[in-house]
CHARMM internal coordinates of N, CA and C (Angstrom, degrees):
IC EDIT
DIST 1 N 1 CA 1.4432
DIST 1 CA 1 C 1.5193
ANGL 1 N 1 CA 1 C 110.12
DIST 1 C 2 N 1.1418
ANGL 1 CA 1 C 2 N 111.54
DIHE 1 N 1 CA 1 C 2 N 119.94
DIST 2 N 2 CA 2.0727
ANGL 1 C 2 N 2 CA 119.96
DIHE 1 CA 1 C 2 N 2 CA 151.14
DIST 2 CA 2 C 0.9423
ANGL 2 N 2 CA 2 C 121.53
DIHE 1 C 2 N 2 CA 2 C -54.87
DIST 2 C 3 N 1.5761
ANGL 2 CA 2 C 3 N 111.45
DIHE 2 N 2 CA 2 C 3 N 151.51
DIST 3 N 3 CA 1.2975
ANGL 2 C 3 N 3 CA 100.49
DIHE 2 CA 2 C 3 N 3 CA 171.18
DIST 3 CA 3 C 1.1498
ANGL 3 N 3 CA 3 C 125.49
DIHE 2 C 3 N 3 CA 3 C -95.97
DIST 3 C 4 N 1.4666
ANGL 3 CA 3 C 4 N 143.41
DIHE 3 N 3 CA 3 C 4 N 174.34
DIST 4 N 4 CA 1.6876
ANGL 3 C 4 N 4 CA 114.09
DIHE 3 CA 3 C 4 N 4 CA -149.53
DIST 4 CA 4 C 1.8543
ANGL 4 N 4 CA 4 C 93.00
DIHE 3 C 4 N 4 CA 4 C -105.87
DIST 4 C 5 N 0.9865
ANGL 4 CA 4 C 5 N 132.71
DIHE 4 N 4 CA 4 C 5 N 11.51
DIST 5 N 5 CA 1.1453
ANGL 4 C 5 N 5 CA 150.48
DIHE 4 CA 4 C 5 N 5 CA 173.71
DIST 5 CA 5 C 1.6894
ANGL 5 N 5 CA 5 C 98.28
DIHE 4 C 5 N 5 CA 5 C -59.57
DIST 5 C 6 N 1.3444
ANGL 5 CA 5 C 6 N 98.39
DIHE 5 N 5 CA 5 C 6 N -80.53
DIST 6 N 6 CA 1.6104
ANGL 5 C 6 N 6 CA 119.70
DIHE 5 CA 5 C 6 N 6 CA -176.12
DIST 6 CA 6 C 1.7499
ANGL 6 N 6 CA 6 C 96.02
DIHE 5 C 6 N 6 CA 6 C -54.51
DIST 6 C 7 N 1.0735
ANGL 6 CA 6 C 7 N 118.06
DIHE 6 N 6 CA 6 C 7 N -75.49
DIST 7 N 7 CA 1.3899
ANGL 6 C 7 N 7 CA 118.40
DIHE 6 CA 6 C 7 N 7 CA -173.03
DIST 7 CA 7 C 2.1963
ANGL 7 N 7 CA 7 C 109.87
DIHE 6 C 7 N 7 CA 7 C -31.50
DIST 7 C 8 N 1.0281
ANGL 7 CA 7 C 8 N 120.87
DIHE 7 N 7 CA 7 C 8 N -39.68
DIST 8 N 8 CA 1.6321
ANGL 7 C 8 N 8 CA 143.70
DIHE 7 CA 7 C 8 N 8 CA 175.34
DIST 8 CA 8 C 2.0040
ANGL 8 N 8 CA 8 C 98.80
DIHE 7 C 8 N 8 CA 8 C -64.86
DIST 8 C 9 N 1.8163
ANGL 8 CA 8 C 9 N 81.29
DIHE 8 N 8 CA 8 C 9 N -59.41
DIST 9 N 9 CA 1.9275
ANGL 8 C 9 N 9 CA 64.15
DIHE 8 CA 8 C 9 N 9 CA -163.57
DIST 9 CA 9 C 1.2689
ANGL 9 N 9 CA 9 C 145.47
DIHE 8 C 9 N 9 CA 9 C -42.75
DIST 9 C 10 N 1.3117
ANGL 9 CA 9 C 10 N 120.55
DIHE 9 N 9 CA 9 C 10 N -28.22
DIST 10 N 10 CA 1.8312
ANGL 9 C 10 N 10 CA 144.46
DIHE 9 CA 9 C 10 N 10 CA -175.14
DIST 10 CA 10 C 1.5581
ANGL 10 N 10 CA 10 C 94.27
DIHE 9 C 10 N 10 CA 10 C -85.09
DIST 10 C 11 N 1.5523
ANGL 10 CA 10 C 11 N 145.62
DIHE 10 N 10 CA 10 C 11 N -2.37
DIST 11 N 11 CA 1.2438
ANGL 10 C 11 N 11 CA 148.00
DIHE 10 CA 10 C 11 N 11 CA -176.43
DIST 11 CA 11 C 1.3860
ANGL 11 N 11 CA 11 C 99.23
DIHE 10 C 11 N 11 CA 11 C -53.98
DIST 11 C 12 N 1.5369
ANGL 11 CA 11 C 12 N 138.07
DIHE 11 N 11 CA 11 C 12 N 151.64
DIST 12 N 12 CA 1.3415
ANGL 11 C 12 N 12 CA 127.92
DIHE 11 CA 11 C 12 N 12 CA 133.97
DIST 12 CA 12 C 1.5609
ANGL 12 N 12 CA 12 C 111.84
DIHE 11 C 12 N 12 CA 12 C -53.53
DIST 12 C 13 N 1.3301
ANGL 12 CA 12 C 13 N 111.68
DIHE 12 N 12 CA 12 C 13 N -44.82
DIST 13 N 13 CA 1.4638
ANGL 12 C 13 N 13 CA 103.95
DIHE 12 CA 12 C 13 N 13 CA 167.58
DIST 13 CA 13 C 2.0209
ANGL 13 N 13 CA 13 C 136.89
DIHE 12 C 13 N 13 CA 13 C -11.68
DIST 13 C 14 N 1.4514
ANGL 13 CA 13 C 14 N 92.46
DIHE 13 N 13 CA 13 C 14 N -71.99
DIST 14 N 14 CA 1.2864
ANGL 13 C 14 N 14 CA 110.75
DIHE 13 CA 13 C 14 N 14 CA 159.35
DIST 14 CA 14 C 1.6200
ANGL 14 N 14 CA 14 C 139.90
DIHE 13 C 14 N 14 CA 14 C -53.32
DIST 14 C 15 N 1.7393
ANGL 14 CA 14 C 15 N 98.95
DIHE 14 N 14 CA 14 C 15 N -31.41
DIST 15 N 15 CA 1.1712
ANGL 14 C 15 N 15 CA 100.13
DIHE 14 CA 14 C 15 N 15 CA 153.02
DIST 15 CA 15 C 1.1373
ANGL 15 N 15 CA 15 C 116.90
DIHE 14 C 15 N 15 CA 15 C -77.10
DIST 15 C 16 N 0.8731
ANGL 15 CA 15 C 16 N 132.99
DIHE 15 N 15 CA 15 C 16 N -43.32
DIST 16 N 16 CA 1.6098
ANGL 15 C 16 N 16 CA 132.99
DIHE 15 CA 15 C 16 N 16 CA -167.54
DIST 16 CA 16 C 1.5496
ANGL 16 N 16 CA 16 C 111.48
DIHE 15 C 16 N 16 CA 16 C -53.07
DIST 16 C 17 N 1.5958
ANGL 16 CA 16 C 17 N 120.46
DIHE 16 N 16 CA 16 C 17 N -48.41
DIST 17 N 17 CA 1.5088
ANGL 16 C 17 N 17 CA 113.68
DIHE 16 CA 16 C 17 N 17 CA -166.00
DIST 17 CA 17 C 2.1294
ANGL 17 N 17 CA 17 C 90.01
DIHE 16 C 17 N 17 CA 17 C -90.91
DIST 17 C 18 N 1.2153
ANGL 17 CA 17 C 18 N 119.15
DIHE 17 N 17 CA 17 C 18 N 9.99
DIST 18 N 18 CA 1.6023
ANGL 17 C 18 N 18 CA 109.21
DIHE 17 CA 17 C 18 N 18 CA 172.93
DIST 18 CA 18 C 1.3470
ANGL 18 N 18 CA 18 C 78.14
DIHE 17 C 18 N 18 CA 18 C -78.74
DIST 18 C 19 N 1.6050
ANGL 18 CA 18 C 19 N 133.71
DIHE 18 N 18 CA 18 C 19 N -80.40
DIST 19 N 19 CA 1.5986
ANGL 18 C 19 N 19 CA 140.67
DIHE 18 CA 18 C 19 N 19 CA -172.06
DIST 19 CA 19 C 1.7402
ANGL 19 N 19 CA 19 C 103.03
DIHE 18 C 19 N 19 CA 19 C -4.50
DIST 19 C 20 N 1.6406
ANGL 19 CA 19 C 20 N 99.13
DIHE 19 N 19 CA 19 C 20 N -69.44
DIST 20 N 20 CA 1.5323
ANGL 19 C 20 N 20 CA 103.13
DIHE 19 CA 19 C 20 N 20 CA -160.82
DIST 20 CA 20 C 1.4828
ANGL 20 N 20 CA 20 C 104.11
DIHE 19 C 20 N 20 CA 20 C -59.39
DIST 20 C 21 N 1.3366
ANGL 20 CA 20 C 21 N 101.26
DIHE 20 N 20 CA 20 C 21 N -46.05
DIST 21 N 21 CA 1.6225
ANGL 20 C 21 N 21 CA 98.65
DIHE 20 CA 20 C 21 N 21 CA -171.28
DIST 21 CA 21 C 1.4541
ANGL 21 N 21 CA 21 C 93.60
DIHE 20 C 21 N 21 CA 21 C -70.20
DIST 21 C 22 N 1.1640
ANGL 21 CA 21 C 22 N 156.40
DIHE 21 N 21 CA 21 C 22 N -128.49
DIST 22 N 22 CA 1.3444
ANGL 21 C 22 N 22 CA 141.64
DIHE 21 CA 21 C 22 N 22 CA -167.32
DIST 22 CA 22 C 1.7535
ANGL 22 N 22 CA 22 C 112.05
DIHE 21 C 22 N 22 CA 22 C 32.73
DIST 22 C 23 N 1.5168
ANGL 22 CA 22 C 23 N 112.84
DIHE 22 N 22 CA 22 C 23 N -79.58
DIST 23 N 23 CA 0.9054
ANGL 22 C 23 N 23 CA 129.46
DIHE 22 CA 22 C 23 N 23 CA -169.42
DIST 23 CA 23 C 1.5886
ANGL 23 N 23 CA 23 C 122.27
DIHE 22 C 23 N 23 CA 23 C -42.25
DIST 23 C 24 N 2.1353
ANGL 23 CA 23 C 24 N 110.19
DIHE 23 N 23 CA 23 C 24 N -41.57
DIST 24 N 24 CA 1.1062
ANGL 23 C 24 N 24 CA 122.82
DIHE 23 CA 23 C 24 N 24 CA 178.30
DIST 24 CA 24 C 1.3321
ANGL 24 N 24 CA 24 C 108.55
DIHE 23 C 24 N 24 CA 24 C -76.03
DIST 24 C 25 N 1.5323
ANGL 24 CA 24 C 25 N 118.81
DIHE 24 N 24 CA 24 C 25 N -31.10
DIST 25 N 25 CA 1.4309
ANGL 24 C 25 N 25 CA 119.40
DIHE 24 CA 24 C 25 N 25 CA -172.94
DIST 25 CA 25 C 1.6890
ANGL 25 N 25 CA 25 C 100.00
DIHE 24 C 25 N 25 CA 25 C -68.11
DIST 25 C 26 N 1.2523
ANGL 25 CA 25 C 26 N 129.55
DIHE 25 N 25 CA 25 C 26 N -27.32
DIST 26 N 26 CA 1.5547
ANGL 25 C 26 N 26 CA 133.05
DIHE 25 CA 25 C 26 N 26 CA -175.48
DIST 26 CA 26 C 1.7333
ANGL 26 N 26 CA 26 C 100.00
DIHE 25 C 26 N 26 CA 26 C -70.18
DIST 26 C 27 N 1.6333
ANGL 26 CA 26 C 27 N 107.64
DIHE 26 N 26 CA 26 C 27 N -46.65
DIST 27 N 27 CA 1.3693
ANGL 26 C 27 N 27 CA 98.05
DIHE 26 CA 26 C 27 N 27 CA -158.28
DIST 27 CA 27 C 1.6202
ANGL 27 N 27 CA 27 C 118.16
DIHE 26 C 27 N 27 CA 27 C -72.53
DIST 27 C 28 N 1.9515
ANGL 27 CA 27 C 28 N 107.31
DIHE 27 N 27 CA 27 C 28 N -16.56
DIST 28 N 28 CA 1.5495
ANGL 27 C 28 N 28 CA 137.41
DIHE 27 CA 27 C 28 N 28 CA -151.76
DIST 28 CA 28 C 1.3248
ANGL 28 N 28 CA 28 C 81.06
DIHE 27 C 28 N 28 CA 28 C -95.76
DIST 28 C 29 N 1.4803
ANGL 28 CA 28 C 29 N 148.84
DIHE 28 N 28 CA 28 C 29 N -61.20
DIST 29 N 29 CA 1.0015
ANGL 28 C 29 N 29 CA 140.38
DIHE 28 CA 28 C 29 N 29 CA 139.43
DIST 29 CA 29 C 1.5026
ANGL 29 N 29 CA 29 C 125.22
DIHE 28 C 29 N 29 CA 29 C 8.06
DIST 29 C 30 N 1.1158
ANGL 29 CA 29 C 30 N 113.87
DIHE 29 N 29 CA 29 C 30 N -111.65
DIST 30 N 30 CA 1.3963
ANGL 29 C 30 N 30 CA 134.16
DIHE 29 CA 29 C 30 N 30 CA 161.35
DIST 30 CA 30 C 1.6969
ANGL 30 N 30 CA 30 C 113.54
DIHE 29 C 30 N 30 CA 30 C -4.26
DIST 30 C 31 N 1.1693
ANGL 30 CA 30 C 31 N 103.88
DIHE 30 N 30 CA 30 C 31 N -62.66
DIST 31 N 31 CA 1.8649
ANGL 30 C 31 N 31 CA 129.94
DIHE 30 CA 30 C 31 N 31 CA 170.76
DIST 31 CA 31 C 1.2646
ANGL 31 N 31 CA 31 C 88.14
DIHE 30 C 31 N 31 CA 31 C -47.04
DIST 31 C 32 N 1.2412
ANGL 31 CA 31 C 32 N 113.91
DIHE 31 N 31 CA 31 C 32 N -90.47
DIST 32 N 32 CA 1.8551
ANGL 31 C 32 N 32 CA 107.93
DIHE 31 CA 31 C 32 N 32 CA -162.92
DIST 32 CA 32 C 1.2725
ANGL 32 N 32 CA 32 C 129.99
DIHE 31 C 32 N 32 CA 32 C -45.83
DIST 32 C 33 N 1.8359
ANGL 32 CA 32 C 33 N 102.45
DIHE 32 N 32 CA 32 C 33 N -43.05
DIST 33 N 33 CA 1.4417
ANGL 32 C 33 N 33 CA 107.19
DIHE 32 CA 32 C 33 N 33 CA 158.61
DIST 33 CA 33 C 1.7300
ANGL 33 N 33 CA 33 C 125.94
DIHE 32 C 33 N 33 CA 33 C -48.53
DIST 33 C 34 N 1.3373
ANGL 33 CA 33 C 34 N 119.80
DIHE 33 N 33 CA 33 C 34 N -29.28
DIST 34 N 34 CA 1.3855
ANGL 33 C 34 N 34 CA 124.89
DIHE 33 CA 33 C 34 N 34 CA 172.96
DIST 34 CA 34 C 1.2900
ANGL 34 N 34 CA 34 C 106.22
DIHE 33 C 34 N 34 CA 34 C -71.59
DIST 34 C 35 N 1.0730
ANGL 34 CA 34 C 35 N 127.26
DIHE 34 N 34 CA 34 C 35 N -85.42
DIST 35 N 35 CA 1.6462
ANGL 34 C 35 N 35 CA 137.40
DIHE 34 CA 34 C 35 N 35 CA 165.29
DIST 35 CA 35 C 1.0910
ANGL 35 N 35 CA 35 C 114.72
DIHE 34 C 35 N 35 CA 35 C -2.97
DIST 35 C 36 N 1.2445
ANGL 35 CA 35 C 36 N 132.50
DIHE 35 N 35 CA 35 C 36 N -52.47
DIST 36 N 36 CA 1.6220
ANGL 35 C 36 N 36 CA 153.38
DIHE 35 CA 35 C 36 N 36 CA 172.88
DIST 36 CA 36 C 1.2854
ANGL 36 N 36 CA 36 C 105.69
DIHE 35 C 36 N 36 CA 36 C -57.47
DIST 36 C 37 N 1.6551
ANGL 36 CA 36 C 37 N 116.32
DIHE 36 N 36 CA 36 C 37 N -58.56
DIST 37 N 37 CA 1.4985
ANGL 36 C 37 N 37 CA 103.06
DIHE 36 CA 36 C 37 N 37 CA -173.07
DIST 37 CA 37 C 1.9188
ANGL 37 N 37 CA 37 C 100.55
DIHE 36 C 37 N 37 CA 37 C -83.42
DIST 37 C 38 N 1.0194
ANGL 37 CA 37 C 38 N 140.51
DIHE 37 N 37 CA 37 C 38 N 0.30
DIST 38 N 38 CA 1.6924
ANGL 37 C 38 N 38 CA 149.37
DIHE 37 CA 37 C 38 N 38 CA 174.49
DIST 38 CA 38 C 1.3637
ANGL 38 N 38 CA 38 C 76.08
DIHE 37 C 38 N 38 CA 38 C -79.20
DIST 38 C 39 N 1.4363
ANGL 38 CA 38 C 39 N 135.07
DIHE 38 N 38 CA 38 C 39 N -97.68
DIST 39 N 39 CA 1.3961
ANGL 38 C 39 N 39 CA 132.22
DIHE 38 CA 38 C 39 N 39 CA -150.10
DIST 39 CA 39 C 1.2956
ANGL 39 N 39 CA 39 C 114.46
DIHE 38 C 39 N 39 CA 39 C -47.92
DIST 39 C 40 N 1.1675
ANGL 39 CA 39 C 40 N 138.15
DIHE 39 N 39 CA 39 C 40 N -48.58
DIST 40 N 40 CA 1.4853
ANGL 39 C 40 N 40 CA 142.82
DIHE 39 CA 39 C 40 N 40 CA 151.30
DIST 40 CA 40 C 1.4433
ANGL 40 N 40 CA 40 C 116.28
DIHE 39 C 40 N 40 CA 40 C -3.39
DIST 40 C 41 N 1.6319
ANGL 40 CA 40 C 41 N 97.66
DIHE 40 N 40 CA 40 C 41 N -79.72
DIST 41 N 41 CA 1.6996
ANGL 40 C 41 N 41 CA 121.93
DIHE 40 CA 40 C 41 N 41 CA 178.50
DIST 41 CA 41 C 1.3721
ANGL 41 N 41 CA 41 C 112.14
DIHE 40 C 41 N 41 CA 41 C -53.66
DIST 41 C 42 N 1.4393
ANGL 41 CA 41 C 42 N 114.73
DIHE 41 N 41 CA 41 C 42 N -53.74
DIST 42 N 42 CA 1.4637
ANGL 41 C 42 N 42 CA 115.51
DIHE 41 CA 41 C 42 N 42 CA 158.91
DIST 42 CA 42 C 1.7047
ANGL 42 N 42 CA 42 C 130.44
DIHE 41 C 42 N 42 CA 42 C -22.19
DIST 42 C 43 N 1.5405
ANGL 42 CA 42 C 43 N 95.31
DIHE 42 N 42 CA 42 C 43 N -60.35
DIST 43 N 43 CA 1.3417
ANGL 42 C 43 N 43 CA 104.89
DIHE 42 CA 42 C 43 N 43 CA -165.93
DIST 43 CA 43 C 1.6902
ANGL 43 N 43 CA 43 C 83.89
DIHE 42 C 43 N 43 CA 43 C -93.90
DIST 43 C 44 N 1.3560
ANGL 43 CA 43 C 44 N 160.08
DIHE 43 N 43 CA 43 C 44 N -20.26
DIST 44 N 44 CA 1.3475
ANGL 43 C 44 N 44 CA 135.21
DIHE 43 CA 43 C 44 N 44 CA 153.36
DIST 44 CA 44 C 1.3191
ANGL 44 N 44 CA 44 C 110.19
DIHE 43 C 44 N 44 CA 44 C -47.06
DIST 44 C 45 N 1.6091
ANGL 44 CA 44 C 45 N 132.68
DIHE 44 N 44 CA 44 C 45 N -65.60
DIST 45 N 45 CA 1.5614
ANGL 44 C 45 N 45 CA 127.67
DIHE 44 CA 44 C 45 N 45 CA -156.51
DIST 45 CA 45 C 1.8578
ANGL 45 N 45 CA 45 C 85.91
DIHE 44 C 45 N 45 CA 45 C -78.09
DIST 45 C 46 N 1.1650
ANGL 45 CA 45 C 46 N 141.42
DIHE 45 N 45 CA 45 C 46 N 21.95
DIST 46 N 46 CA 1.6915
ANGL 45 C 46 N 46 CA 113.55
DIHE 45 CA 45 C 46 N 46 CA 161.67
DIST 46 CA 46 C 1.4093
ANGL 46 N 46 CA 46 C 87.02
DIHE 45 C 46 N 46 CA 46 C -99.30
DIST 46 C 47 N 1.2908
ANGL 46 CA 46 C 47 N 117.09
DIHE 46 N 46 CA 46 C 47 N -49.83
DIST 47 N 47 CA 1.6507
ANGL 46 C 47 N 47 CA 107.92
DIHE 46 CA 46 C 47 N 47 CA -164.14
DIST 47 CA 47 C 1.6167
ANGL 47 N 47 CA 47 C 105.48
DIHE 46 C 47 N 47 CA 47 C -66.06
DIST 47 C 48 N 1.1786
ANGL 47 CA 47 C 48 N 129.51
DIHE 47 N 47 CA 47 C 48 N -22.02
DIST 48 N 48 CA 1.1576
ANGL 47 C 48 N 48 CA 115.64
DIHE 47 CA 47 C 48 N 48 CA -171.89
DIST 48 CA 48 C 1.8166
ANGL 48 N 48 CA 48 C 102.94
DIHE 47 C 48 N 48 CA 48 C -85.03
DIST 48 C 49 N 1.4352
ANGL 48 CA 48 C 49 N 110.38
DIHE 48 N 48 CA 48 C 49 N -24.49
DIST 49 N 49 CA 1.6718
ANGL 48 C 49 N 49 CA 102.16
DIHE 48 CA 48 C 49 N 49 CA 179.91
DIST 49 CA 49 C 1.6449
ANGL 49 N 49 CA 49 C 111.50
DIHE 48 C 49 N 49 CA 49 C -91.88
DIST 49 C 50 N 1.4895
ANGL 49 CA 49 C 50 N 106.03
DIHE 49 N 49 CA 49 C 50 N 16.09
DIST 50 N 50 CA 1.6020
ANGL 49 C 50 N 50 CA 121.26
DIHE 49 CA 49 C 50 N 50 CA 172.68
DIST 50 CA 50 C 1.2614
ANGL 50 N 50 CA 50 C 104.32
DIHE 49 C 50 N 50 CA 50 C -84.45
DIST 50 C 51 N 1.4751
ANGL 50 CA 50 C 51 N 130.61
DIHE 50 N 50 CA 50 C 51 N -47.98
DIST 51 N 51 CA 1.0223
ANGL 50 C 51 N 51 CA 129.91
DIHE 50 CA 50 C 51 N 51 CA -130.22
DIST 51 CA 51 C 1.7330
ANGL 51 N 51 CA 51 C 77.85
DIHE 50 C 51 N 51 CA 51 C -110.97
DIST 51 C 52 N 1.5071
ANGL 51 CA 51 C 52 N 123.16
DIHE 51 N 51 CA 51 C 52 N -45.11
DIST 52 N 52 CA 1.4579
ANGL 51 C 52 N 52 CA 125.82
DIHE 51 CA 51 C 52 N 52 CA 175.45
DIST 52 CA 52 C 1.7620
ANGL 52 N 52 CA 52 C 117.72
DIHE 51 C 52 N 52 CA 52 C -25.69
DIST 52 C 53 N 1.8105
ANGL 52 CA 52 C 53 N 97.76
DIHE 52 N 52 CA 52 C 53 N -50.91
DIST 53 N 53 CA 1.1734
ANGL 52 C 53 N 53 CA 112.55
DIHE 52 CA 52 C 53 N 53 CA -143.11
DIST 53 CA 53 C 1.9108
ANGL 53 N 53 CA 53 C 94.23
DIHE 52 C 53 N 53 CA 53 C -102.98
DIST 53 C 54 N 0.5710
ANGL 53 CA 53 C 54 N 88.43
DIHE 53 N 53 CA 53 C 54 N -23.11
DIST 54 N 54 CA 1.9816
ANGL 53 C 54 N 54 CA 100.53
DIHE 53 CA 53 C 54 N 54 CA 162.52
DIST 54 CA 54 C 1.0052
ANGL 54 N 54 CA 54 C 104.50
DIHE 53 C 54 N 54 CA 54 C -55.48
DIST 54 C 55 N 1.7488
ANGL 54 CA 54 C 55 N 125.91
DIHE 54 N 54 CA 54 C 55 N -75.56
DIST 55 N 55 CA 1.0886
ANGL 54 C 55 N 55 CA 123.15
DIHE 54 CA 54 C 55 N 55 CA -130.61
DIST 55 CA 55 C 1.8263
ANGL 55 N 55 CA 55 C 95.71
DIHE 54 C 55 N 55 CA 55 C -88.89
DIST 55 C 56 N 1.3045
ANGL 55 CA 55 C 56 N 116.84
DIHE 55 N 55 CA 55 C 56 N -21.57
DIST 56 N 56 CA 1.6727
ANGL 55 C 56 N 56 CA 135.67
DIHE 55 CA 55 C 56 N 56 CA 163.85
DIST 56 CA 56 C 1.5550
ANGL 56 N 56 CA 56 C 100.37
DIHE 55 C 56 N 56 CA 56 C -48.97
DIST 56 C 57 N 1.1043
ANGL 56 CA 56 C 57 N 109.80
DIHE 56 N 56 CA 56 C 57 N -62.88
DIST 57 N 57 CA 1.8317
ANGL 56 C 57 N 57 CA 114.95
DIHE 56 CA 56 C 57 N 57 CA -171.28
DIST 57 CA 57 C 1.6189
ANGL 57 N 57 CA 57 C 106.20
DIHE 56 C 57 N 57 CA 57 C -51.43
DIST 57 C 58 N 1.2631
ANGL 57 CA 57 C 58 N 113.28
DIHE 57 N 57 CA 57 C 58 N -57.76
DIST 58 N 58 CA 1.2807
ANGL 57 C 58 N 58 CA 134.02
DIHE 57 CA 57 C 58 N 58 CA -179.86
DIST 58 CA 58 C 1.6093
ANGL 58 N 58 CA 58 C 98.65
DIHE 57 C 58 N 58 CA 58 C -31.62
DIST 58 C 59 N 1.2609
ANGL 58 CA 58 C 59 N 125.81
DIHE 58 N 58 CA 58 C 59 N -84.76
DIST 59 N 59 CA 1.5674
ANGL 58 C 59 N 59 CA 148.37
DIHE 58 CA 58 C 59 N 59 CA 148.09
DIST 59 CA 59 C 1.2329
ANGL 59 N 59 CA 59 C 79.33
DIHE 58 C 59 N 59 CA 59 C 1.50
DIST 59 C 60 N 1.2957
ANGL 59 CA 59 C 60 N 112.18
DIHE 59 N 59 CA 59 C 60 N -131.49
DIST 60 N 60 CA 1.3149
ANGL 59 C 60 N 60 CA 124.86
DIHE 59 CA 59 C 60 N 60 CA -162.62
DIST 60 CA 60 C 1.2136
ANGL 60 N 60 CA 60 C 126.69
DIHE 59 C 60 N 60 CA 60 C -27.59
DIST 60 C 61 N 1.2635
ANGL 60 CA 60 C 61 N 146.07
DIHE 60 N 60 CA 60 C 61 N -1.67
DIST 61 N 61 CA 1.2622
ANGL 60 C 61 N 61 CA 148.74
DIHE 60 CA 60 C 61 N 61 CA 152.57
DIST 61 CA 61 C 1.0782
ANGL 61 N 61 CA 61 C 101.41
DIHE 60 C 61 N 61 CA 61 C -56.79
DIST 61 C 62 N 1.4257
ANGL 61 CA 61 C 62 N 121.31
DIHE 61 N 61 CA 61 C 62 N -58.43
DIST 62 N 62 CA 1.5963
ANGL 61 C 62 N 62 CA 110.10
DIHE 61 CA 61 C 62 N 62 CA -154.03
DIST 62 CA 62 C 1.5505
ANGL 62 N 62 CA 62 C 107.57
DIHE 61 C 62 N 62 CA 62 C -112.15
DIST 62 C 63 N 1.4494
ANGL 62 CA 62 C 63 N 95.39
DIHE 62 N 62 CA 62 C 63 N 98.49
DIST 63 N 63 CA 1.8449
ANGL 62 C 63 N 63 CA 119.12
DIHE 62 CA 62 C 63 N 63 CA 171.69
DIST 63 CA 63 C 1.4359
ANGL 63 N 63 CA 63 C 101.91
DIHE 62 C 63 N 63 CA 63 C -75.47
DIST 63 C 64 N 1.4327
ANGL 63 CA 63 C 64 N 113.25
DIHE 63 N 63 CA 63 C 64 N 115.04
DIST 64 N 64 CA 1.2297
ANGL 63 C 64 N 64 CA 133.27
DIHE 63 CA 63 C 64 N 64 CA 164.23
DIST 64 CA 64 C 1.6978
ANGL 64 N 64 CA 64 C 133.43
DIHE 63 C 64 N 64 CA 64 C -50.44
DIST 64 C 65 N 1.6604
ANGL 64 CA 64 C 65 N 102.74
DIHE 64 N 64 CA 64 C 65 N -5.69
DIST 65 N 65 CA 1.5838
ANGL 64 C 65 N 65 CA 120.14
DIHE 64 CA 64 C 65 N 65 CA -167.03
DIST 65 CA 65 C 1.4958
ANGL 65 N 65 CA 65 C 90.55
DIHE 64 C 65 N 65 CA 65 C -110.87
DIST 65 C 66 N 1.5335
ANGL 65 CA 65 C 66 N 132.97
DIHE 65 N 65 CA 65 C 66 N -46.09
DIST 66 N 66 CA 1.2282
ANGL 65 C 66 N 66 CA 137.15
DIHE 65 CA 65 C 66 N 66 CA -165.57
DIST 66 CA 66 C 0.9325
ANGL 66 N 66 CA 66 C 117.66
DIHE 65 C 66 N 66 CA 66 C 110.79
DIST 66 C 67 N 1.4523
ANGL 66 CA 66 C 67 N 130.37
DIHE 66 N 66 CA 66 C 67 N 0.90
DIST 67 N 67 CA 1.7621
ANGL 66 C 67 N 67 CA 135.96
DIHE 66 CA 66 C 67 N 67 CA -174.60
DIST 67 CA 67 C 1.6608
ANGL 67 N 67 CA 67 C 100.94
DIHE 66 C 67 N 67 CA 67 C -86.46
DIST 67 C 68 N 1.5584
ANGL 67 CA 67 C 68 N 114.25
DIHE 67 N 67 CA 67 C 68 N 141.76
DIST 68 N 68 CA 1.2210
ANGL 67 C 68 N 68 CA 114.36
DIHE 67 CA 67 C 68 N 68 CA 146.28
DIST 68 CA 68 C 1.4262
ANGL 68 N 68 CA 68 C 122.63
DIHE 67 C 68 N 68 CA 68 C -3.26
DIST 68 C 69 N 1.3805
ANGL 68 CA 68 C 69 N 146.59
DIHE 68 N 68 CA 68 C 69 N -177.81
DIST 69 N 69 CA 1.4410
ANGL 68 C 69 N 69 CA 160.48
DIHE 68 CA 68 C 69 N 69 CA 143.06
DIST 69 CA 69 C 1.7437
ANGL 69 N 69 CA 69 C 94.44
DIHE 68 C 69 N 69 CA 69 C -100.88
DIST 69 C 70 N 0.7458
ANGL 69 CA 69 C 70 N 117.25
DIHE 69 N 69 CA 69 C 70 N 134.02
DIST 70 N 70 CA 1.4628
ANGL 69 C 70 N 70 CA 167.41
DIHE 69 CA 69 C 70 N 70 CA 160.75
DIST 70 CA 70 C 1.7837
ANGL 70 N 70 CA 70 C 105.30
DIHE 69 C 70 N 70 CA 70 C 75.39
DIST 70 C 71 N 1.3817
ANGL 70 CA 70 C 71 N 119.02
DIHE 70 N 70 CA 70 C 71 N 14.82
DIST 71 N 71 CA 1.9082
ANGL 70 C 71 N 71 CA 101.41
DIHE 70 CA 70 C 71 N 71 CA 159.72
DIST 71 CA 71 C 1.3254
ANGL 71 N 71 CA 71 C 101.65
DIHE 70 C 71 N 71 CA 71 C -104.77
END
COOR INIT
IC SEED 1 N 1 CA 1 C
IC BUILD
């Protein structure tokens, strides 16, 4: 008796779900690789509207006449 292992392996069968699996590992890939560069950009445009919105506040604190900001 064989074992049914060997008897399976030479299947087109077997090739076929290596294909799919291959195929998902390309697409799962790909996904994360996107995500990664989205999260990236993300966390560039917050830090860059951190540093925007600071340096704006800053400004406006200091009124050159001595009045409050906005009466």
């Amino acid at each position: 008796m064989q074992n049914d292992q060997s008897k399976h392996a030479g299947t087109p069968k077997a090739g076929v779900k290596a294909d799919v699996k291959d195929a998902r590992e390309a697409r799962l890939k790909q996904a994360l690789r996107e995500n990664l560069k989205r999260r990236k950009s993300q966390a560039r445009g917050r830090s860059d509207e951190a540093a925007a919105s600071s340096e704006t506040a800053d400004a406006s604190l200091d009124d050159a006449d001595g009045e409050e900001p906005g009466r």
